[in-house]
C-alpha positions as CSV (number, residue, x, y, z in Angstrom):
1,X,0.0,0.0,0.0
2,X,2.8,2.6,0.6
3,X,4.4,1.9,-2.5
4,X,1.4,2.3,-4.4
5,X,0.7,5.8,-2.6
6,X,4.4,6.4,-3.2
7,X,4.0,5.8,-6.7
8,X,1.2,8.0,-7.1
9,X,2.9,11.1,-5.7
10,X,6.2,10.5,-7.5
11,X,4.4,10.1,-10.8
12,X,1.4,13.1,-10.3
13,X,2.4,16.6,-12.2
14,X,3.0,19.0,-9.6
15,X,5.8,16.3,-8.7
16,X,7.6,15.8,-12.3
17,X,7.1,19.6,-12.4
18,X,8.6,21.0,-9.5
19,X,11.6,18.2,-10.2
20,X,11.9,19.5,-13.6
21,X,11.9,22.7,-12.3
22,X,14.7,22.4,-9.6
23,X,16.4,20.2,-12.4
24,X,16.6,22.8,-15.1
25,X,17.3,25.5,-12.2
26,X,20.6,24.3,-11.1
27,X,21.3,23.8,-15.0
28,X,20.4,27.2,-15.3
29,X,22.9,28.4,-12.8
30,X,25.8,26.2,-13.6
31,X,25.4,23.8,-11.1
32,X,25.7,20.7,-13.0
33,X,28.7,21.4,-15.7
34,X,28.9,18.9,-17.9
35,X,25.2,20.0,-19.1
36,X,25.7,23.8,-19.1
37,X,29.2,22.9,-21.2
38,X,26.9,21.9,-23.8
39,X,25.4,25.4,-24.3
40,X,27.0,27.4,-27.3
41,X,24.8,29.9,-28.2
42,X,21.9,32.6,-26.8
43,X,19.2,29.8,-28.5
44,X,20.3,26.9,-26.7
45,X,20.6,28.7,-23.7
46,X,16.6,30.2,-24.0
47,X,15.6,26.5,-24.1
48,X,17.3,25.6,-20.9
49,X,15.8,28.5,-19.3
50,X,12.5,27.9,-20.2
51,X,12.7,24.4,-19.5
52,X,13.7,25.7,-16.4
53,X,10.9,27.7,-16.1
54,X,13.3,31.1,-14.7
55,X,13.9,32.8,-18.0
56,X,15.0,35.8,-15.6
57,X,18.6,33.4,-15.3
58,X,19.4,33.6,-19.2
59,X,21.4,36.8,-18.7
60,X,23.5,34.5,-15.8
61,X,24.0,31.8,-18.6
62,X,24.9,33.8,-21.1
63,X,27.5,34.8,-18.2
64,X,28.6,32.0,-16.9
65,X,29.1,30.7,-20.2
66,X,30.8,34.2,-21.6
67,X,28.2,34.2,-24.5
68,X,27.0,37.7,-25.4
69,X,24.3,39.1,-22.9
70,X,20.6,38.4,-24.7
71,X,18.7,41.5,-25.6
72,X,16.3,42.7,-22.9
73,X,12.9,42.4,-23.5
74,X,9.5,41.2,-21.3
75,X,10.3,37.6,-22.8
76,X,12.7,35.7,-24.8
77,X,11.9,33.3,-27.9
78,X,12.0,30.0,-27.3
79,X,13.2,28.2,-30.9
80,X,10.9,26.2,-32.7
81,X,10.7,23.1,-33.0
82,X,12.8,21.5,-35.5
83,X,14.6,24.6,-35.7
84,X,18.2,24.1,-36.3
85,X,20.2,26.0,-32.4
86,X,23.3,24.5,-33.5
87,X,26.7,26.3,-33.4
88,X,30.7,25.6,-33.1
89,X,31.1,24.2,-29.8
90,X,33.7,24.9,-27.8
91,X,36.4,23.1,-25.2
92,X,35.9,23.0,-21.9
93,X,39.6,25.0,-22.3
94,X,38.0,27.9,-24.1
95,X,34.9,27.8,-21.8
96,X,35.2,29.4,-18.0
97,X,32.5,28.1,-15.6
98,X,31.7,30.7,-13.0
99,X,29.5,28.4,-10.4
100,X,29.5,31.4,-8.0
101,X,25.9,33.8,-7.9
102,X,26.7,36.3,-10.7
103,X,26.7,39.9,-10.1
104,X,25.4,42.8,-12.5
105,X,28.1,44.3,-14.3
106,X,28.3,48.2,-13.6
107,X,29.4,50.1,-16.1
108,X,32.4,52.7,-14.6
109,X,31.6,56.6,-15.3
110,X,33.7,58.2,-17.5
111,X,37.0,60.5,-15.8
112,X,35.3,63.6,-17.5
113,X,32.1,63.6,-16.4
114,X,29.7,64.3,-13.0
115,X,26.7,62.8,-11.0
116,X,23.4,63.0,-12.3
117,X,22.5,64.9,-9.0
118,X,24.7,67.5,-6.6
119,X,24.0,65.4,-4.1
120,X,24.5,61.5,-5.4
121,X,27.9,60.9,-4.5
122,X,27.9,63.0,-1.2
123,X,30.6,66.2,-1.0
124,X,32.6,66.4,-3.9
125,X,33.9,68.7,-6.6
126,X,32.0,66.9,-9.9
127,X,28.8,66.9,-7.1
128,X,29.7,70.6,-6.9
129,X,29.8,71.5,-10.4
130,X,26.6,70.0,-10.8
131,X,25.3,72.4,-8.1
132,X,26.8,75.0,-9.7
133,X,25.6,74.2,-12.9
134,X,21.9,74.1,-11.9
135,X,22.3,77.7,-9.7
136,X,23.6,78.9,-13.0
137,X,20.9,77.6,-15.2
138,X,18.4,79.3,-12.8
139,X,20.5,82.6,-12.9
140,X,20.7,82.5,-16.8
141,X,16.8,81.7,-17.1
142,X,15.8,84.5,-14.6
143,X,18.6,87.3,-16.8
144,X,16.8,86.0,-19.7
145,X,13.5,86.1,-18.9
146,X,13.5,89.6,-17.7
147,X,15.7,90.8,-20.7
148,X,12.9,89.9,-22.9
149,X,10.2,91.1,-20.2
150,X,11.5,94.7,-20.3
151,X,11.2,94.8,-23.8
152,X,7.0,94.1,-23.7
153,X,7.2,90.2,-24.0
154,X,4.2,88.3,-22.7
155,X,4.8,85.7,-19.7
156,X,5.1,83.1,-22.7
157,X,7.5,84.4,-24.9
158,X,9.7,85.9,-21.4
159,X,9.7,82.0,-19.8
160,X,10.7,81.1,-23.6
161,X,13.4,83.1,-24.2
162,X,15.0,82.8,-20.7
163,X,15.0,79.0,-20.8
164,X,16.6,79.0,-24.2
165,X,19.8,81.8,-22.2
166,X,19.8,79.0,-20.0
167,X,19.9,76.0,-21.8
168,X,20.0,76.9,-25.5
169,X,24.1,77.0,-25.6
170,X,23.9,73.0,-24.5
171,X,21.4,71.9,-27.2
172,X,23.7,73.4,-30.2
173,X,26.4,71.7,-28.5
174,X,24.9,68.5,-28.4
175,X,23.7,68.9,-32.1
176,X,27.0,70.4,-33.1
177,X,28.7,66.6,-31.5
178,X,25.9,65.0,-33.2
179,X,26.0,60.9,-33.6
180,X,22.0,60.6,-32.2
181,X,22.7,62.6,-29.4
182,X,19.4,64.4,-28.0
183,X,19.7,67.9,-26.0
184,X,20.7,67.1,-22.7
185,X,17.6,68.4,-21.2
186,X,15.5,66.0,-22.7
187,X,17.0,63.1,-21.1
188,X,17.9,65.4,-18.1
189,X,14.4,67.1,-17.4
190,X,15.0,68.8,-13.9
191,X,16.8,71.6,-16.1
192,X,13.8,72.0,-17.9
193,X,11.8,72.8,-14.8
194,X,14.9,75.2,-13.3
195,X,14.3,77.1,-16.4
196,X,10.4,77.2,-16.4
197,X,10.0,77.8,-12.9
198,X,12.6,80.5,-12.1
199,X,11.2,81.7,-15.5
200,X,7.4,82.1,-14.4
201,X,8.7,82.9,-10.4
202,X,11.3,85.7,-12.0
203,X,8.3,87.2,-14.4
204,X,6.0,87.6,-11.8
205,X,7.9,88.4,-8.7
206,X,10.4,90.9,-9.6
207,X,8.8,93.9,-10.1
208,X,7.5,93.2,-6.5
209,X,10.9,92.6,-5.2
210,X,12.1,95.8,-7.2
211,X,10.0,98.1,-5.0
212,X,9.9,96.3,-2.1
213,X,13.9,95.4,-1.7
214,X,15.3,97.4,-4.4
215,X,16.8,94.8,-6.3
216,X,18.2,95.9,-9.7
217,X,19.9,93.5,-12.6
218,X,22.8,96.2,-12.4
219,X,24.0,94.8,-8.8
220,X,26.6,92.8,-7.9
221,X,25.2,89.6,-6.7
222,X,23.7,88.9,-10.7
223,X,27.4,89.4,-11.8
224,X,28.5,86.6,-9.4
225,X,25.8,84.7,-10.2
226,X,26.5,85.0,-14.0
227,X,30.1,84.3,-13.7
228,X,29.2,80.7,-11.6
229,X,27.0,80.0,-14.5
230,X,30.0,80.8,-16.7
231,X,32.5,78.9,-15.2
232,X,30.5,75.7,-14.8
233,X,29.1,75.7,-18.4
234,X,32.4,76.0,-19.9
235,X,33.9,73.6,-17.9
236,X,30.9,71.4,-18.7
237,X,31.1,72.4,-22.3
238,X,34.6,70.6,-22.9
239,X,33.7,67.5,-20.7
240,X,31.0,67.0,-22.8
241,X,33.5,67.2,-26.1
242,X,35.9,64.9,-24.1
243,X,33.3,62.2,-24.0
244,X,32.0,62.5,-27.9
245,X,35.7,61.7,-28.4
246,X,36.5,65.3,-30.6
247,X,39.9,66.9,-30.6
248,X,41.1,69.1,-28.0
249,X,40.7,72.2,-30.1
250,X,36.8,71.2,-30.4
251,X,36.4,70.1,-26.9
252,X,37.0,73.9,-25.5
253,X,34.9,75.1,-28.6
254,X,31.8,72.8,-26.9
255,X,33.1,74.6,-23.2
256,X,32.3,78.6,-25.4
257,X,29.7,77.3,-27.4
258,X,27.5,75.8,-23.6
259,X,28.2,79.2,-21.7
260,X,27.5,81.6,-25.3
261,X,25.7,80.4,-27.3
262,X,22.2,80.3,-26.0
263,X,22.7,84.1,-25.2
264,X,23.4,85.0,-28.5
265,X,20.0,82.9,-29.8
266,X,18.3,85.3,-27.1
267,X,20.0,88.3,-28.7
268,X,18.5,87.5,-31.7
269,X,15.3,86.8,-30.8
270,X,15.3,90.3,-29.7
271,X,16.5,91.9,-32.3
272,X,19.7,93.2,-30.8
273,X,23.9,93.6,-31.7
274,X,24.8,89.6,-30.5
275,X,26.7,90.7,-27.3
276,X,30.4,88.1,-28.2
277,X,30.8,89.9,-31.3
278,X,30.8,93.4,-30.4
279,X,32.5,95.4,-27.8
280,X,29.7,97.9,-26.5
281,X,30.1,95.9,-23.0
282,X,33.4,93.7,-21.1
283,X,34.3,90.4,-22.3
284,X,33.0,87.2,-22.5
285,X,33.1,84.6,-24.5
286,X,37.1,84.9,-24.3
287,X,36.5,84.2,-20.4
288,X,34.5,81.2,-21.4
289,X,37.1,79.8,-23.9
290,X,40.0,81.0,-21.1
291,X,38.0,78.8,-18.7
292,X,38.1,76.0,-20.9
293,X,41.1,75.8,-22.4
294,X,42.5,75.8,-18.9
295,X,40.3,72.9,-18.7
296,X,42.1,71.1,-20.9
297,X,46.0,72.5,-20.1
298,X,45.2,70.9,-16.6
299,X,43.7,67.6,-17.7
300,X,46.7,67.3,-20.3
301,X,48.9,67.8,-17.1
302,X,47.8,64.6,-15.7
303,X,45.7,66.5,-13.1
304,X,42.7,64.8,-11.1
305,X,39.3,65.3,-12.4
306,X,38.4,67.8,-9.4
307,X,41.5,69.9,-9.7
308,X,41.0,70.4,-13.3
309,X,37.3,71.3,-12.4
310,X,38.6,73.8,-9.8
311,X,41.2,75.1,-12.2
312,X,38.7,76.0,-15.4
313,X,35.8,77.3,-13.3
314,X,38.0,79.4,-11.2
315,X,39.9,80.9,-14.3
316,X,36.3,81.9,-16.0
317,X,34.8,83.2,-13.0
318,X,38.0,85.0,-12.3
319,X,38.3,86.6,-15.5
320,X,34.9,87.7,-15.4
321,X,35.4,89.6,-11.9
322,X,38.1,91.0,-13.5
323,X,36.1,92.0,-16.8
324,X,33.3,93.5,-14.8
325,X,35.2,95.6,-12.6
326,X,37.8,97.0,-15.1
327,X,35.0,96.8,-18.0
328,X,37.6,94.9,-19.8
329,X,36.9,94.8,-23.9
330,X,38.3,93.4,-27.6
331,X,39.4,96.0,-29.8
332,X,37.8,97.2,-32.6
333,X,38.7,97.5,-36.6
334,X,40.6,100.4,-36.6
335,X,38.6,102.7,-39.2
336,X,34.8,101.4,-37.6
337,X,34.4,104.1,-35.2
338,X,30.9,104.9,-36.2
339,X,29.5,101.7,-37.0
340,X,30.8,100.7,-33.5
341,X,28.8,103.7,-31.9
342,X,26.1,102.6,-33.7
343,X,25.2,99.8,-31.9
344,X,26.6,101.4,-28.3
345,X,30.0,100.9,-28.4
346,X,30.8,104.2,-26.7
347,X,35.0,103.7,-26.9
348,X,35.3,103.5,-23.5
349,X,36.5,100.2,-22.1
350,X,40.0,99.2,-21.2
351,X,40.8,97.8,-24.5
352,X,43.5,95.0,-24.7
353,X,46.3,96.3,-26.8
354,X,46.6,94.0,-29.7
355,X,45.2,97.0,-32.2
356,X,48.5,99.3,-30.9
357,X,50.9,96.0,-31.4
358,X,49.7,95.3,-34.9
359,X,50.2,99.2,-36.1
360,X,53.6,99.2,-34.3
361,X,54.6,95.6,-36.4
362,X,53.1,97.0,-39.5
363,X,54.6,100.7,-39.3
364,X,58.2,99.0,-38.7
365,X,57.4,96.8,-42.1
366,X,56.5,100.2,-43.8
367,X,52.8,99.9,-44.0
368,X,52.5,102.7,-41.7
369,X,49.1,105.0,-42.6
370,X,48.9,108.8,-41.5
371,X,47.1,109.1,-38.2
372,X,44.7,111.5,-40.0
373,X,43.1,109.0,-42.0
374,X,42.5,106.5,-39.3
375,X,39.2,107.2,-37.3
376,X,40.1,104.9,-34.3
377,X,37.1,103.7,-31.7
378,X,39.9,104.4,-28.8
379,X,40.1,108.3,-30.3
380,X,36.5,109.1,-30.1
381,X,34.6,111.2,-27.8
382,X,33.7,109.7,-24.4
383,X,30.1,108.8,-23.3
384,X,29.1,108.4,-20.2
385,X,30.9,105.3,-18.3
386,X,27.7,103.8,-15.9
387,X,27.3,100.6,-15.9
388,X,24.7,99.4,-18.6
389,X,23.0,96.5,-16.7
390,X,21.9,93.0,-18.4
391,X,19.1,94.8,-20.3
392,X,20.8,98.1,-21.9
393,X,23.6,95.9,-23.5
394,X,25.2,93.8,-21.0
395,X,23.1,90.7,-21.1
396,X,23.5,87.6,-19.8
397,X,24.4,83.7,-20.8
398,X,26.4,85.1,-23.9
């Protein structure tokens, strides 16, 4: 009588089912060798799976068994019937059997690059670019925003043109690098929101602040802010060149083209001079590409990824303290003095001196023309020398 009850549950289904199922388990995970040596290909190893009824293990096969990982999907194809699965097979030489649990492979971030979040990998200096880049987004959207306000833009097109300051030098770099890459903000959306909401808050709130705190964009504390955002997109900028695998040359183009370039699709939108080609205000794309091409002297030095961080940010928000205060500016062509005036460039300005070098190389070579017949910006008459402000040609996010 026991035998025949013991028969009974050793041949019911739920039996040969849950043995089948432990069987192809430990198949599965490389328990029993010689069978999983067997396996040469993805196909083969979907059928042992399924037999084994834990098709979440055929990624661990294809491990364990150094095949090439199966495609993710919701389920895997299990091969026909009298479907052919058969490939070279291989020595237990060429084969290594891993019987231990296998563990996800991480892939390691890349030397130029920082967390998705300030905060992810607790204090450091990538963790505080990102911070920085973020307060400068903000700062960019809100100098944007109210540069378009002041000229009788509705809440829309103010938001609009503030978030493309803020982000719109990133998405031409990210075209400009190409190879399927979409703008970072799309994959990224938190900087989307920075730019909307600082955007509608800025819009809204700052004529109350204006009156109530006297807050102006002329003071200090939006220079500072500016020159964060500066130094963090350029640095930023070249990182991202680094990674798309460009030349070096390129890489600190990407570091001008993410702290400019969305200021000078603003500057067009409204209809103004584009502020990096002219000299009615101090510098600034030359601190941006200073800031990244220091970026790149220090990385070439062998320097860690925060000191090189540290060096290009602090170089481009140095130079723009330092363009601010002593309203630092390009020269001009030397016979433009009235086409400069013409869109504000008053000839003020401490100008760097490369005009005065050239004449003095040329006048030596015996190219020298009569002083009469040069109208030079430097020689004409003085305007006044207050500070413009973001709106009445400084600008922000250049």
């Amino acid at each position: 009588m026991l035998a025949s009850v013991a028969a009974r549950v050793v041949a019911s289904p739920a039996t040969i089912t849950a043995a089948t199922t432990f069987t192809g388990t430990a198949i599965a995970r490389g328990h029993v060798q010689r069978t999983v040596s067997d396996i040469a290909s993805i196909a083969e190893a979907r059928a042992f799976a399924s037999r084994a009824g834990d098709l979440a293990r055929l990624p661990a096969i294809a491990r364990h068994i150094q095949l090439p990982a199966p495609a993710t999907s919701p389920a895997w194809s299990i091969p026909k019937r009298g479907v052919s699965t058969d490939a070279p097979k291989r020595s237990s030489k060429e084969m290594k059997i891993n019987t231990a649990e296998p563990v996800l492979d991480t892939k390691a971030p890349h030397p130029d690059s920082m967390p998705r979040f300030p905060w992810s990998d607790g204090a450091t200096v990538p963790g505080l670019l990102r911070g920085a880049d973020w307060f400068g987004t903000a700062v960019f959207a809100m100098t944007g925003t109210l540069a378009a306000a002041t000229r009788g833009m509705d809440i829309l097109g103010s938001t609009i043109v503030g978030t493309i300051t803020a982000v719109g030098g990133g998405t031409i770099r990210d075209l400009l690098l190409g190879k399927g890459r979409r703008a970072f903000w799309m994959e990224e959306i938190e900087y989307l929101w920075i730019c909307v909401g600082t955007g509608v808050a800025t819009f809204l709130a700052w004529p109350h602040l204006e009156r109530a705190y006297g807050v102006k964009d002329t003071d200090e504390w939006v220079d500072w802010g500016d020159a964060i955002g500066v130094g963090a997109f350029c640095v930023i900028g070249a990182m991202n060149g680094i990674r798309a695998g460009v030349p070096c040359a390129a890489a600190v183009a990407c570091g001008m083209f993410t702290a400019t370039f969305g200021g000078v699709v603003r500057d067009v939108l409204m209809r103004r001079p584009v502020r990096i080609l002219h000299s009615y205000t101090d510098i600034y794309a030359t601190t941006a590409l200073t800031g990244a091409t220091t970026y790149m002297l220090v990385r070439a030095a062998g320097a860690p990824v925060s000191a090189r961080i540290l060096a290009g940010a602090g170089v481009a928000i140095a130079m723009r303290k330092l363009a601010w205060t002593n309203d630092l500016r390009l020269p001009t062509y030397a016979g433009a003095g009235d086409a400069a005036r013409g869109i504000g460039d008053d000839g003020n300005g401490t100008r760097l001196p490369v005009r005065e070098l050239a004449d003095a190389v040329f006048g030596t070579l015996g190219f020298e023309v009569p002083k009469d017949e040069v109208k030079k910006v430097s020689t004409t008459k003085k305007v006044s020398t207050t500070k413009k402000g973001f709106f009445g040609g400084r600008g922000e996010g250049d």
